[in-house]
C-alpha positions as CSV (number, residue, x, y, z in Angstrom):
1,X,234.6,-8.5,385.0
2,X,231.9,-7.2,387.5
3,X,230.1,-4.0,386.8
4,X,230.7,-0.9,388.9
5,X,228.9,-1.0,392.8
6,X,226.8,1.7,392.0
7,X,225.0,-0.4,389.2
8,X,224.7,-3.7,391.1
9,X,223.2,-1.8,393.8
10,X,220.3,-0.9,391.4
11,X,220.4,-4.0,390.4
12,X,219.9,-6.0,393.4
13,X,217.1,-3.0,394.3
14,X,215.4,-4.2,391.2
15,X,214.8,-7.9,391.8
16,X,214.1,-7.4,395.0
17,X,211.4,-5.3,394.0
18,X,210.7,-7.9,391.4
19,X,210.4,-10.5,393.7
20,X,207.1,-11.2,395.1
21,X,205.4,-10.1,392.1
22,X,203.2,-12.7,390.3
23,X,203.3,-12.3,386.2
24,X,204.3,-13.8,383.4
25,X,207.5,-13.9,381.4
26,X,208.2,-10.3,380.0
27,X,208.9,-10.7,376.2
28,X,211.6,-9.0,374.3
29,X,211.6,-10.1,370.6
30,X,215.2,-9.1,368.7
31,X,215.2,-5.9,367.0
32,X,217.9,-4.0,365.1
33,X,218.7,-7.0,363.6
34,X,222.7,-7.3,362.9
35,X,223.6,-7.5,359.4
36,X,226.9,-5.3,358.8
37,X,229.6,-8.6,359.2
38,X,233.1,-9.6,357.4
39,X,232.2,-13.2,357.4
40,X,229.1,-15.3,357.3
41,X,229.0,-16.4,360.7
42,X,226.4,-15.7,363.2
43,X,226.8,-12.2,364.4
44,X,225.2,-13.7,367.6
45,X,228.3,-16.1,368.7
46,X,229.9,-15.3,371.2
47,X,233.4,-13.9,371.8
48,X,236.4,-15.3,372.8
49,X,237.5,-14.1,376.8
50,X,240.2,-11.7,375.6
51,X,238.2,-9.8,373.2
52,X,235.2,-10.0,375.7
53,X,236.9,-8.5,378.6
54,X,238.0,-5.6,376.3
55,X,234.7,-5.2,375.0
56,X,233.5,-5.3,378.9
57,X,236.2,-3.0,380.0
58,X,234.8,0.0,377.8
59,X,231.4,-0.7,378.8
60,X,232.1,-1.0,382.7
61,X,234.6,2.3,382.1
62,X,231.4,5.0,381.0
63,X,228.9,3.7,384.0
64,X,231.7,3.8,386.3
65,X,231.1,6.8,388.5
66,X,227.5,8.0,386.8
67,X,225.3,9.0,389.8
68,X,222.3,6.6,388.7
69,X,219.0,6.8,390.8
70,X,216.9,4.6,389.1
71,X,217.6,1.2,387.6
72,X,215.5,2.3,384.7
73,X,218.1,5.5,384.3
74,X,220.8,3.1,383.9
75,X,219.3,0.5,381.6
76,X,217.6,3.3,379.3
77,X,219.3,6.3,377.5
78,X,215.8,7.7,377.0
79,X,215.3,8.2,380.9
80,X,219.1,8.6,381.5
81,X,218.9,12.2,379.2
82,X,215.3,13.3,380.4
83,X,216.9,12.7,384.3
84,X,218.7,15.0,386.9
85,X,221.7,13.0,386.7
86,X,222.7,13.9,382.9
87,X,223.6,17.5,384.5
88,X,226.4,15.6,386.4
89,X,228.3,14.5,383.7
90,X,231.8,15.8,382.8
91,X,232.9,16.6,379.5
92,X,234.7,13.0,378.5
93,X,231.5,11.5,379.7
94,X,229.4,13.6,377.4
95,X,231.4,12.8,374.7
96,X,231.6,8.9,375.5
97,X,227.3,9.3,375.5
98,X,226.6,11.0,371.9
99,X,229.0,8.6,370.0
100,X,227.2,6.0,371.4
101,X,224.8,4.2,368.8
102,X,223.2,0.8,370.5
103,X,226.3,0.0,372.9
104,X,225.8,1.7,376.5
105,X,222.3,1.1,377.2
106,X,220.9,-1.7,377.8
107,X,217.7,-1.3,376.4
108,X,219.4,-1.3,372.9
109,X,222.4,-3.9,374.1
110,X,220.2,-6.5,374.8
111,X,219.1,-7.2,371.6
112,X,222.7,-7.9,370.6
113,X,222.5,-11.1,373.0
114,X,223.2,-14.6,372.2
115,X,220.0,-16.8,372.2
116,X,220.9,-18.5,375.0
117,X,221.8,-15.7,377.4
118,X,219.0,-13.9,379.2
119,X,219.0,-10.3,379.2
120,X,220.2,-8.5,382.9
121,X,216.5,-7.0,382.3
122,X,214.7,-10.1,382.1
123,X,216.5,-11.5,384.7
124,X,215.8,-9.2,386.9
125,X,211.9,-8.8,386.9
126,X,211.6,-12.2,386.1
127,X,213.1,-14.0,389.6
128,X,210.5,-17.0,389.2
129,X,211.9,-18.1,386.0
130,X,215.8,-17.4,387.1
131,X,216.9,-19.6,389.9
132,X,218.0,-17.3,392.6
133,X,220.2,-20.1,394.2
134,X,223.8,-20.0,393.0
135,X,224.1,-23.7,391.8
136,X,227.1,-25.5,389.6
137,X,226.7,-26.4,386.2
138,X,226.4,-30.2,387.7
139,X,223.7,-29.9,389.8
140,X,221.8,-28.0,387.0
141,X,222.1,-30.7,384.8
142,X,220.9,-33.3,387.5
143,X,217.7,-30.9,388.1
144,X,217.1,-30.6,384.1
145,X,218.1,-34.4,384.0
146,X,215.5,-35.5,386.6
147,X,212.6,-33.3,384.9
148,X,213.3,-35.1,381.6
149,X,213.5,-38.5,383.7
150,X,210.5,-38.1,385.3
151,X,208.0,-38.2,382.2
152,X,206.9,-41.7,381.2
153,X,209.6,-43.0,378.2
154,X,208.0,-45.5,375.3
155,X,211.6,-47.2,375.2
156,X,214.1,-48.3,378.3
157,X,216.6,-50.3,377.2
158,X,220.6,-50.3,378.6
159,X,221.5,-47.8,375.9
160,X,219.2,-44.9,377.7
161,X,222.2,-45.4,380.3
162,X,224.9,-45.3,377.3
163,X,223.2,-41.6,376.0
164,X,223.2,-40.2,379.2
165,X,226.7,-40.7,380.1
166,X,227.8,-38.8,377.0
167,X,225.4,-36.1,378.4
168,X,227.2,-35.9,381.6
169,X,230.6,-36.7,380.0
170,X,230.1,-33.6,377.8
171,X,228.7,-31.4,380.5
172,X,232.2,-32.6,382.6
173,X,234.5,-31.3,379.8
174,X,232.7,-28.0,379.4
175,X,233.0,-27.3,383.4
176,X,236.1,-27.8,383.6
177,X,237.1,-25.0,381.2
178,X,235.1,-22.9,384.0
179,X,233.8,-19.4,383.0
180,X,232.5,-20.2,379.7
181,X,228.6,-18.8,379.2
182,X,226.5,-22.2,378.1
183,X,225.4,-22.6,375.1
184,X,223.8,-24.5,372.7
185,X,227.0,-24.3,370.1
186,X,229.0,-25.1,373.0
187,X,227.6,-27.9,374.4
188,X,226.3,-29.4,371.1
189,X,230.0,-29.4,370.2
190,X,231.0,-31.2,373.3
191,X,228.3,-34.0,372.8
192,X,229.2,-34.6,369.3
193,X,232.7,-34.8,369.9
194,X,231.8,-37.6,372.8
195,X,230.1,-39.5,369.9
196,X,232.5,-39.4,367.5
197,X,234.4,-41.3,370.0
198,X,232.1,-44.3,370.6
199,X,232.3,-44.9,367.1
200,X,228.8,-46.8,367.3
201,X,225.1,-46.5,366.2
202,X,223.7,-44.8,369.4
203,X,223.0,-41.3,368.2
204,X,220.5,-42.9,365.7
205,X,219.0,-45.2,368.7
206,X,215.5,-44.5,369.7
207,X,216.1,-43.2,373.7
208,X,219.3,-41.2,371.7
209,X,216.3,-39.1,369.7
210,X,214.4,-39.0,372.8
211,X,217.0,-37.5,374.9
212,X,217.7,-34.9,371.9
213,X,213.9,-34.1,371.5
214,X,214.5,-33.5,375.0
215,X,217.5,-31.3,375.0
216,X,215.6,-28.0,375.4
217,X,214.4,-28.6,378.4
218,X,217.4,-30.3,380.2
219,X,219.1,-27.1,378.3
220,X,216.9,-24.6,379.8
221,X,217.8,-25.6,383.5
222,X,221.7,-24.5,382.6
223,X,220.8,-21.4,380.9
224,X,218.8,-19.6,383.4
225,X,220.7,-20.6,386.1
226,X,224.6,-20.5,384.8
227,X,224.0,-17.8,382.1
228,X,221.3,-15.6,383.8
229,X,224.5,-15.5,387.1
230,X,226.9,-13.7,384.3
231,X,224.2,-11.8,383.3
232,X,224.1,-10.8,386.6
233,X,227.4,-9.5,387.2
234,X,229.0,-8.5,384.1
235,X,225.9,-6.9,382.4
236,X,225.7,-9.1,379.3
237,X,227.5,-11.4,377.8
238,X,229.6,-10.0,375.0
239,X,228.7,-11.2,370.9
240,X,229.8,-10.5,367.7
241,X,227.2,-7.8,367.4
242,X,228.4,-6.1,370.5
243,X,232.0,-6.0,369.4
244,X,230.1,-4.1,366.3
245,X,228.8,-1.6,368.0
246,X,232.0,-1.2,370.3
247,X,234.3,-0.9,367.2
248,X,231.7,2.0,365.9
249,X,231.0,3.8,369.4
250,X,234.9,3.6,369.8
251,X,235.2,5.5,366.3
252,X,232.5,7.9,366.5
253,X,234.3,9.0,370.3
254,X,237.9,9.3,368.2
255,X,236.2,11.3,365.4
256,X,234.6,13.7,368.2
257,X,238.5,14.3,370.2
258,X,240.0,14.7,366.9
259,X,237.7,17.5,366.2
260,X,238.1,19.2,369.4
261,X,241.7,19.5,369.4
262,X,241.6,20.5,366.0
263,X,238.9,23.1,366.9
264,X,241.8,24.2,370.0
265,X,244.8,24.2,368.0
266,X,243.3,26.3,365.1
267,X,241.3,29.0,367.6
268,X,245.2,29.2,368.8
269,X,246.7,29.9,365.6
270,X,243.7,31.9,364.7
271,X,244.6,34.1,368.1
272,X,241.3,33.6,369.9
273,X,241.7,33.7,374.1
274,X,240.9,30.1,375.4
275,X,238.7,31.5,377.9
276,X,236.1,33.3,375.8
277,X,234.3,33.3,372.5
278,X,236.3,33.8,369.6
279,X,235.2,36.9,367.7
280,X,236.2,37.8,363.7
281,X,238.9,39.6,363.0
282,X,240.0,40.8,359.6
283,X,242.5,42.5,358.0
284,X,241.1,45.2,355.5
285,X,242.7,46.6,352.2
286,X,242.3,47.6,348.8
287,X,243.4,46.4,345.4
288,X,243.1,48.6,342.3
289,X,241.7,46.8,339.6
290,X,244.5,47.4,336.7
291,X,244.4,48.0,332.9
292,X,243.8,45.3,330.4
293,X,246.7,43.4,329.5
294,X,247.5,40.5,327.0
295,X,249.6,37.6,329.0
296,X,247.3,36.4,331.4
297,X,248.2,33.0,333.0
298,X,246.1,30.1,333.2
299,X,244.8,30.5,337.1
300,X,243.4,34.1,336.1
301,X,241.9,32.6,333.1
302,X,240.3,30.2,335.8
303,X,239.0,32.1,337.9
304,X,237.4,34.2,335.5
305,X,235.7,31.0,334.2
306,X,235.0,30.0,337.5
307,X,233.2,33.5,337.9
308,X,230.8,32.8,335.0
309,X,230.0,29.5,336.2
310,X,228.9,30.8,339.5
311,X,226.6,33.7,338.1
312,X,224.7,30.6,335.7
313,X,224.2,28.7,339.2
314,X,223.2,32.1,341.0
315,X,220.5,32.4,338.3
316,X,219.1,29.0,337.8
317,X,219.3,27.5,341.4
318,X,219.8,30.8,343.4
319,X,217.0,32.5,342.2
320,X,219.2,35.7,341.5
321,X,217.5,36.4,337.9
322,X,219.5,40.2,338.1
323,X,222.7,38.4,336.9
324,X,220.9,36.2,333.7
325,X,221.8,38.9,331.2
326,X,225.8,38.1,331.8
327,X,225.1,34.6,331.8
328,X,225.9,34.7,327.9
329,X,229.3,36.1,327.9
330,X,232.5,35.1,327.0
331,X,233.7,32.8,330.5
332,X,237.1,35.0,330.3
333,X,235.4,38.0,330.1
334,X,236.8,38.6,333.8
335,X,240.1,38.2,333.5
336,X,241.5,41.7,333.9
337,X,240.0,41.8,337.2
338,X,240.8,38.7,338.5
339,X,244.1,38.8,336.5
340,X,244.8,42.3,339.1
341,X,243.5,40.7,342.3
342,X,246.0,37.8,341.9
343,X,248.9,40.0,340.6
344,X,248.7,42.0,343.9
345,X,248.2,39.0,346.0
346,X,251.5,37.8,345.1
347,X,253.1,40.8,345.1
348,X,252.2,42.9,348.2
349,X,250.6,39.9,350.1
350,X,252.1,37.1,349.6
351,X,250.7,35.2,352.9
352,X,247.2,36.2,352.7
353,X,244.0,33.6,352.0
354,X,243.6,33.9,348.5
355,X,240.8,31.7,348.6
356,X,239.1,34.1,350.9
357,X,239.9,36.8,348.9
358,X,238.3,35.9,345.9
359,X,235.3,34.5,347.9
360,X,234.8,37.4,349.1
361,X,235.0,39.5,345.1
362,X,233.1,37.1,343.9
363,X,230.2,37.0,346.5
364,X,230.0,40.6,347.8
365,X,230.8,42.3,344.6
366,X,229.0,40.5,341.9
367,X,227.0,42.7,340.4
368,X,229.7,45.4,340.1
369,X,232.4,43.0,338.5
370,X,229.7,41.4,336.2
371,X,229.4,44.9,334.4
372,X,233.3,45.5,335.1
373,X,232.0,48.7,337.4
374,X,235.2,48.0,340.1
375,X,238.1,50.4,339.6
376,X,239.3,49.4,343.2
377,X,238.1,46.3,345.0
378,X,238.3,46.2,349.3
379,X,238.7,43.2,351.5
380,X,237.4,43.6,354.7
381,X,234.8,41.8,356.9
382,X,231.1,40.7,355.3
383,X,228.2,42.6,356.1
384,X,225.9,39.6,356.5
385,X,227.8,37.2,358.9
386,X,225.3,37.2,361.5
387,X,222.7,36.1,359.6
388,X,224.8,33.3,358.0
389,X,224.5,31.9,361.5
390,X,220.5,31.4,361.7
391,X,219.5,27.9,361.0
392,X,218.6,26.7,357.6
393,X,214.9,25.9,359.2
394,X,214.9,30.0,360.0
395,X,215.7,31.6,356.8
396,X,213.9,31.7,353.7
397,X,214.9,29.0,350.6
398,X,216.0,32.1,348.5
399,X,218.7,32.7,351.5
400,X,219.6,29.3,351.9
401,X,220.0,28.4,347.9
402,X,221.8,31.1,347.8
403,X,224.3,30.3,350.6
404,X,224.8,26.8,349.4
405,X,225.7,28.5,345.8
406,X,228.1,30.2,347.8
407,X,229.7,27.2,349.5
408,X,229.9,25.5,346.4
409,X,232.1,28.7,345.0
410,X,234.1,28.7,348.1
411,X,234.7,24.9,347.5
412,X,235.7,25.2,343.5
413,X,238.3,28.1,345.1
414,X,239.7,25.7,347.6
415,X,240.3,22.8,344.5
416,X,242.3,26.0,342.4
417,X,244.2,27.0,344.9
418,X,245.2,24.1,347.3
419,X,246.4,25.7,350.0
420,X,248.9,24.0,352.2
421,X,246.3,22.9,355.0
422,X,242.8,22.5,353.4
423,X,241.9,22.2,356.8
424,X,242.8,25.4,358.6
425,X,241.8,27.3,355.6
426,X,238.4,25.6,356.1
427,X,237.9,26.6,359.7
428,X,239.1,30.3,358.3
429,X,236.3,30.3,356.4
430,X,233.9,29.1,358.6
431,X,235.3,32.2,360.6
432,X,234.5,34.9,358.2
433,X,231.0,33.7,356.6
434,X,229.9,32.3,360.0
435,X,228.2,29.5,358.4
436,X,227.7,26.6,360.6
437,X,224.5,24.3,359.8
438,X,225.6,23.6,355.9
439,X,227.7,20.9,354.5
440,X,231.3,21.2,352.5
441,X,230.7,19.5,348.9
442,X,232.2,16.5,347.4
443,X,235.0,17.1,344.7
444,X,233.5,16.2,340.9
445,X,236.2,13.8,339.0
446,X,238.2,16.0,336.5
447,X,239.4,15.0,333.5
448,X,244.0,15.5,333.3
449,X,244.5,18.5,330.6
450,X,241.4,19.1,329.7
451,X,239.3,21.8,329.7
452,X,238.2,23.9,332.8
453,X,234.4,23.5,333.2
454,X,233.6,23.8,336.9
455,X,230.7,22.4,337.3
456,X,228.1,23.2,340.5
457,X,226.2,20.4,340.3
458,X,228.0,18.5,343.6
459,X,227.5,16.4,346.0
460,X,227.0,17.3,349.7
461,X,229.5,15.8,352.1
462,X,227.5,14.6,355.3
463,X,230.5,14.1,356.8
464,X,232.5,17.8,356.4
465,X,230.6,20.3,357.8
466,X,231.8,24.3,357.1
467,X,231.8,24.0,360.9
468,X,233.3,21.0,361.6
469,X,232.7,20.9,365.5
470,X,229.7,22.0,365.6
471,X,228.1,19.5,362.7
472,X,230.1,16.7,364.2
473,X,228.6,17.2,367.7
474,X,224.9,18.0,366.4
475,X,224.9,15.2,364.2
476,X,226.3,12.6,367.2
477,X,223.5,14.1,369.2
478,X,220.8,13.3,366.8
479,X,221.8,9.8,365.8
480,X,222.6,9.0,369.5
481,X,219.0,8.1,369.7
482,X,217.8,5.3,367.8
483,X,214.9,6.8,365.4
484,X,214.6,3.7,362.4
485,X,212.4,1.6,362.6
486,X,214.1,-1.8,363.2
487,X,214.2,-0.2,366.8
488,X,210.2,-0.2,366.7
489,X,208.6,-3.0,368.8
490,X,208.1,-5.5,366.2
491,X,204.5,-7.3,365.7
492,X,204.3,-10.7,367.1
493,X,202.9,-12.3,363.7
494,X,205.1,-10.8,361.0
495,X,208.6,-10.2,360.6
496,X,210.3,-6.5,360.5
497,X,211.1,-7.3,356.7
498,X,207.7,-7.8,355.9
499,X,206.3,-4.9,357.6
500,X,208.7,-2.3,356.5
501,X,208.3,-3.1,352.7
502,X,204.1,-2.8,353.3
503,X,204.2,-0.1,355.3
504,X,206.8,1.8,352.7
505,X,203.9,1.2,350.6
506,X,201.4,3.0,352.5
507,X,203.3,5.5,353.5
508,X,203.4,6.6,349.8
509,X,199.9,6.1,349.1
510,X,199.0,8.0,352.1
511,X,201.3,11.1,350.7
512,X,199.4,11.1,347.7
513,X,196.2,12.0,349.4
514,X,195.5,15.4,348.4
515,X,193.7,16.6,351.4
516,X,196.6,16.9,354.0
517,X,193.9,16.7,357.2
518,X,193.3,13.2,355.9
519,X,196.9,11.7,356.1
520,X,197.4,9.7,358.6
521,X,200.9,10.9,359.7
522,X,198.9,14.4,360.4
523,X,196.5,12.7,362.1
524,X,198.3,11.6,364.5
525,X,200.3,14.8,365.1
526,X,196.8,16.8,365.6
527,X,196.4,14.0,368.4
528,X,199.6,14.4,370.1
529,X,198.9,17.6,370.5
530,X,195.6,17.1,372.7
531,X,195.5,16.4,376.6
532,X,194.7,13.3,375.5
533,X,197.6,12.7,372.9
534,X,200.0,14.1,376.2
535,X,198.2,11.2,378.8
536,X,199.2,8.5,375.9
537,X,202.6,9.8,375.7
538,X,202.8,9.5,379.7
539,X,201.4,6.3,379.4
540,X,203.4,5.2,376.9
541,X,206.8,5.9,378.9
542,X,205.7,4.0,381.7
543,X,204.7,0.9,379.2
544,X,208.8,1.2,377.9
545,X,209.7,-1.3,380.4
546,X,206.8,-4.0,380.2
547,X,207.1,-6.3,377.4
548,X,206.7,-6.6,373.8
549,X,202.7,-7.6,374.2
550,X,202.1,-4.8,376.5
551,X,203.1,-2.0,374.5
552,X,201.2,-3.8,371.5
553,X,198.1,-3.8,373.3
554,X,198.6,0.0,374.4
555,X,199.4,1.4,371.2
556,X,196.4,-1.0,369.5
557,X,193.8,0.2,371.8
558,X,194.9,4.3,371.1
559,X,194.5,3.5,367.1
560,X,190.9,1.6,367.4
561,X,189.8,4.3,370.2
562,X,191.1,7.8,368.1
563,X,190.5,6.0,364.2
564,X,193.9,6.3,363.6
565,X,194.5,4.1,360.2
566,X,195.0,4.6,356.8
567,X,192.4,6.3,354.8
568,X,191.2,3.8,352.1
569,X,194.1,1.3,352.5
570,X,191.9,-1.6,351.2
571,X,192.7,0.2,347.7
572,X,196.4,-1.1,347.9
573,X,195.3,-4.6,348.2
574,X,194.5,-7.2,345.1
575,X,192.4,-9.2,346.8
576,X,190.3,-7.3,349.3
577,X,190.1,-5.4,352.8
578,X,193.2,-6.7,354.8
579,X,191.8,-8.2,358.6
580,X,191.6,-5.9,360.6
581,X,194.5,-6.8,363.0
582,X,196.8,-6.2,359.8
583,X,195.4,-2.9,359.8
584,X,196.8,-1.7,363.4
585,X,200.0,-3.4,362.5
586,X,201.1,0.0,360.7
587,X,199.2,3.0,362.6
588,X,200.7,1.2,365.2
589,X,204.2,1.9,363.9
590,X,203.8,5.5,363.1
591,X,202.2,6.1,366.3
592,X,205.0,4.7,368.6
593,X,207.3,6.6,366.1
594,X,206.1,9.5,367.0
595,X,205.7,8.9,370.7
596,X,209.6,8.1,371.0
597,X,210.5,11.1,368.4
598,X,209.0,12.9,370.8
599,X,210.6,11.8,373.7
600,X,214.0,11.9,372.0
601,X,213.4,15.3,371.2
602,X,213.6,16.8,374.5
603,X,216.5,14.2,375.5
604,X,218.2,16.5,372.2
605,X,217.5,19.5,373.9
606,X,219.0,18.9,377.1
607,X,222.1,17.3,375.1
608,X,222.5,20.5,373.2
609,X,222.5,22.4,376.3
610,X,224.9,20.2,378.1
611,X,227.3,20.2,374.9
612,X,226.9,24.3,375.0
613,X,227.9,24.3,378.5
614,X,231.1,22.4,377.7
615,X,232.0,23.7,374.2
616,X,229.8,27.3,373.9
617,X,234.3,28.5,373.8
618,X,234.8,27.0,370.5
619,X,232.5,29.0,368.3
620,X,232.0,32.1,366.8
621,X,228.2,31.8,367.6
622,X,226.8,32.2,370.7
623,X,224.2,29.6,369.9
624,X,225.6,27.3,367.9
625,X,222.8,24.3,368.4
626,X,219.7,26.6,368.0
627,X,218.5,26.8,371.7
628,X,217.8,30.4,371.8
């Protein structure tokens, strides 16, 4: 499967620009290692042609019709998002880009690769080390076969002949499947099966171990040539790991359309015009709070509990110290009133949101039905909906602790009363309070017949938002840009295990360090912050596309020139000051972390604004991702 026009015109743009140039290799080492696999095998193999081609289809199907102008737009979701050509996408589009993960882009994709298939990247600014000549898989083994041939052997004898015709008789069998990328598993496989039917002693012959010490080489001829062509026109050549990421960007994109038409259907049922924002609107009446009476059933007995357990969690985690002295009664003590509520719920208004109802009592009337002060209780909108809406970042914590005690009461109500679509009565919710950047909770286990102690010590649910839509597509939009550091251009001499678990280390001894200026994570924010800090970050974008050493050297050179390591690091170490290249290793990493953050940060912003273009209908905010 080819990729679209559009693309191989950049491509061929590319190596032709590449072409005359004179410098080395550029080095990608793998990062984001794959680990997440049903089976043991490699999560490098690769994929058999029907799964492929499905895996190549989706891939093909987003950059199909993208106005790229730059090969570096298409390769790179980083300059994709900070481009003029993000404007130009529709609304599926959009949606296809945020649930991606590590799929679309190259720049991520790549490391997903088999060993033996060269990145489109690398093939194309490296044209000296891919053969730009189409050849067949048989005349690239008689060029790798003539470069082995021509260095001087220590033993001839006739079974040199015998070895390499179960070379070429292997290399026969594989080109006659046709199509297949070349690699070592699948040549390997074809030589040993040609062995196994000699039925002789030659794979333990001298010029045998000679040829197989020699395998690379003649190996390397068939790679960049046969390999480095598929590169070339599907992309990549589709792994285990791909498949992966295709299976989770597929899920992510079903997760997002589910939400929207749920978003649709209930702004429909909720009577909001398609065409503009959706505005509140609610009912109002008034429930007289009746006399005492003796056979109250077990819900009002409930919901009175319920009632006392939410002033205790007002007072100790709210902050709200005006309710402590009612902390002490009797759980049941509210009864009558919530006993009255109900019994006119079900009797004049049987269809209305009793969840609502009693979020509402117990949220907007607390201090009145603590001291049993209502004689008549009213139902109408809340007075404090707009500034529900403000992001948790831009209220105080006594506001926010206090809305998440609320959430948590609205929550308990939804587990009593279990309306007939949790969902709808959700969204309803999200309606009235105009909450939208907190989290539904996660239900606690309850023990059958026993006693009712509601508990407000929960769980958040990351993945239930009180607004669903919005969360879902602000959290998509955050995680579309890879921020962990198994991303981070890895150091030549270590491995990403190694570093992560030292630089944890530091990164704790450095928060211990009582005078903040001397942190090295502030550090290097002060120095972002300079013309200087804003040349490096300019730099730095160009260095993106040059290889691993490059960037290395770049980021090195800024942490010697500015002093940007840890303060009195050679404390965390047994036996001495670490060299001084081991030093670097970790600025390093929290410098470049900070250079992408940034980077991703505006990509975010213009995201947001493209996803409030689209969407801004569906909300009862009129900035629901904080741009204002």
């Amino acid at each position: 499967m080819e990729m679209p026009e559009t693309v191989q015109k950049l491509v061929r743009g590319i190596r032709e620009e590449n072409a005359n140039k004179a410098h080395g290799i550029t080095l990608h080492r793998r990062r984001g290692k794959e680990t997440r696999l049903e089976t043991a095998a490699s999560p490098y193999d690769l994929l058999d042609k029907e799964e492929a081609e499905n895996v190549l289809k989706g891939w093909n199907g987003f950059h199909d019709g993208i106005p790229y102008q730059t090969f570096q737009e298409f390769y790179s979701k980083d300059a994709f998002c900070l481009s003029t050509s993000l404007y130009e996408l529709g609304e599926e589009k959009l949606l296809d880009l945020i649930a991606d993960r590590s799929f679309l882009y190259l720049e991520y994709n790549q490391h997903m690769n088999n060993v033996d298939c060269p990145s489109l990247y690398d093939v194309c600014t490296n044209p000296e080390f891919y053969d730009r000549e189409e050849r067949t898989l048989e005349q690239c083994f008689e060029a790798g076969l003539e470069s082995c041939r021509r260095e001087n052997l220590s033993v001839i004898d006739p079974s040199e002949t015998r070895a390499i015709e179960i070379l070429e008789a292997a290399f026969q069998e594989i080109q006659k499947e046709g199509g297949r990328p070349i690699t070592h598993e699948v040549y390997g496989e074809a030589v040993w099966r040609r062995l196994d039917e000699t039925r002789d002693d030659l794979r333990r012959s001298d010029v045998f171990l000679w040829l197989r010490k020699r395998f690379s080489l003649l190996f390397a001829y068939c790679r960049m040539n046969i390999n480095a062509e598929l590169a070339l026109q599907q992309g990549f050549i589709p792994t285990k790991a791909h498949r992966n990421a295709y299976r989770e960007w597929k899920a992510h994109r079903e997760e997002l359309q589910k939400a929207l038409e749920r978003r649709r259907e209930y702004l429909r049922r909720y009577g909001a015009s398609p065409d503009e924002r959706p505005k509140l609107h609610v009912e109002s009446f008034v429930v007289p709070i009746q006399k005492e009476r003796t056979d109250y059933n077990d819900l009002e007995k409930k919901l009175s509990i319920l009632f006392h357990a939410y002033l205790k969690e007002a007072v100790t985690h709210a902050y709200q110290k005006k309710y402590a002295e009612y902390v002490g009664c009797d759980p049941t003590e509210w009864v009558r009133e919530t006993g009255s509520v109900l019994e006119y719920l079900d009797q004049s208004m049987p269809e209305a949101d009793k969840t609502l109802v009693f979020y509402h009592l117990f949220t907007s009337q607390t201090l009145k039905l603590a001291r049993h002060g209502l004689r008549s209780y009213r139902f109408g909108p809340p007075k404090e909906a707009e500034r529900a809406r403000l992001p948790i970042e831009s209220v105080s914590g006594v506001i926010s602790r206090r809305n998440i005690c609320n959430i948590k009461l609205y929550d308990h109500l939804l587990w009593l009363f279990q309306p007939k679509d949790p969902d709808y009565a959700k969204f309803c919710f999200y309606a009235f309070t105009g909450f939208q950047w907190y989290t539904h909770f996660v239900r606690p286990k309850q023990k059958d017949g026993g006693l009712y102690k509601p508990t407000f010590r929960l769980e958040p649910d990351r993945a239930d938002g009180v607004d669903e839509l919005g969360h879902l597509l602000r959290r998509n939009i955050f995680f579309s840009f890879s921020t962990k550091f198994k991303w981070l251009t890895p150091d030549v001499n270590n491995t990403p295990e190694w570093d992560a678990e030292t630089l944890v280390d530091l990164l704790l001894y450095d928060a211990n360090i009582k005078a903040s200026a001397f942190r090295l994570t502030n550090k290097i924010q002060r120095f972002l912050e300079t013309k200087e800090g804003q040349e490096v970050l300019e730099r730095f974008s160009i260095y993106r596309w040059r290889s691993d050493g490059e960037i290395v050297d770049l980021l090195d050179t800024v942490c010697k020139r500015e002093g940007l390591t840890f303060r009195g690091e050679e404390r965390m170490y047994e036996c001495g000051k670490p060299k001084s290249k081991k030093r670097l290793v970790y600025s390093r990493y929290l410098l470049e972390f900070q250079l992408k953050e940034q980077i991703h940060a505006e990509g975010r912003r213009r995201l947001y604004q493209l996803a409030q273009k689209y969407f801004g209908n569906l909300f009862f905010s009129d900035d629901p991702f904080a741009l204002g």
